[in-house]
Structure formats: structure tokens, C-alpha cells
C-alpha positions, 0 to 999 in steps of 0.5 A: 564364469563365461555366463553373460550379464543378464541384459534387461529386457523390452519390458523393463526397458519400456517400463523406465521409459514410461517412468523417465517420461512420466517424471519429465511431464512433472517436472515440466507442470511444476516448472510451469506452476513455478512460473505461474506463481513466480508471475502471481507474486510479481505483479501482487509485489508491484500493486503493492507497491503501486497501493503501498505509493498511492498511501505514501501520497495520501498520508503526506496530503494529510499530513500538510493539511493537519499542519495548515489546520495547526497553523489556523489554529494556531492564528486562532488562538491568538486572535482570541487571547488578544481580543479577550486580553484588549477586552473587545470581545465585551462591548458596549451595547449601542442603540441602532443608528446611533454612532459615536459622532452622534452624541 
């Protein structure tokens, strides 16, 4: 019973050394991955939103000119129904010079 522990020896003592640093340099590569990373999909997120910004103004230009397209359209349209409905769009041919004060 007066037996002393067994203390562990310089090579086990060395061989955790080695596995302590060993695990510290993986653990400083992964923190450093992770950082890199972190960073990569930081600025991906902000072109995307600079592109996802750049869509938002181009579909809004579009869609005002989609809207004055309807608008002219629209004119258009009842430019022509009117001249039909007067019957404008039928006229009498004339002869050249003449003019209705002619006659």
C-alpha cells in the first residue's frame, strides 16, 4: 500500500504535447477556413443584394414604360375607333390641286 502512483513519464508527457499542439494548429486552420468563408459569403450577400437592387430598378423602369406603352396604346385606340366611327378613315378621292374652293 506505500506504493507511489506511477507518474507518467517524458514520453507520454511529450506525446500529449505534440497531441495538444497538433490539435491547437487545426483548430487555428479551421478558425481561419471559417473566417474565409464567413468572409466569402459576406460579400457574395452584398453583390447579391447590389444585383438583387440593380433587377429592383430595371423591373420598375419596365414596368413605367409597359404603363406609357398602354397609355399610347390605349390613345390609339380611340384615335382609330373615333375616325372610323366619324368615317374619316374613307375619303373621297380628289384630283391633285384641286381644293374645295375650287369648284
Amino acid at each position: 500500500m506505500g506504493k507511489k502512483p506511477n507518474k507518467p513519464g517524458p514520453t507520454l508527457n511529450s506525446a500529449a504535447a505534440n497531441v495538444v499542439a497538433t490539435e491547437d494548429q487545426e483548430l487555428s486552420q479551421l478558425q481561419m477556413n471559417f473566417q474565409s468563408l464567413h468572409r466569402t459569403v459576406i460579400s457574395q450577400g452584398v453583390a447579391a443584394k447590389v444585383e438583387q437592387d440593380a433587377v429592383r430598378q430595371q423591373l420598375a423602369a419596365l414596368s413605367t414604360q409597359v404603363d406609357l406603352l398602354n397609355q399610347a396604346f390605349g390613345s390609339l385606340r380611340s384615335f382609330l375607333e373615333d375616325t372610323v366611327s366619324n368615317g374619316s378613315l374613307v375619303k373621297e378621292p380628289t384630283m391633285a390641286g384641286q381644293d374645295a374652293g375650287d369648284q
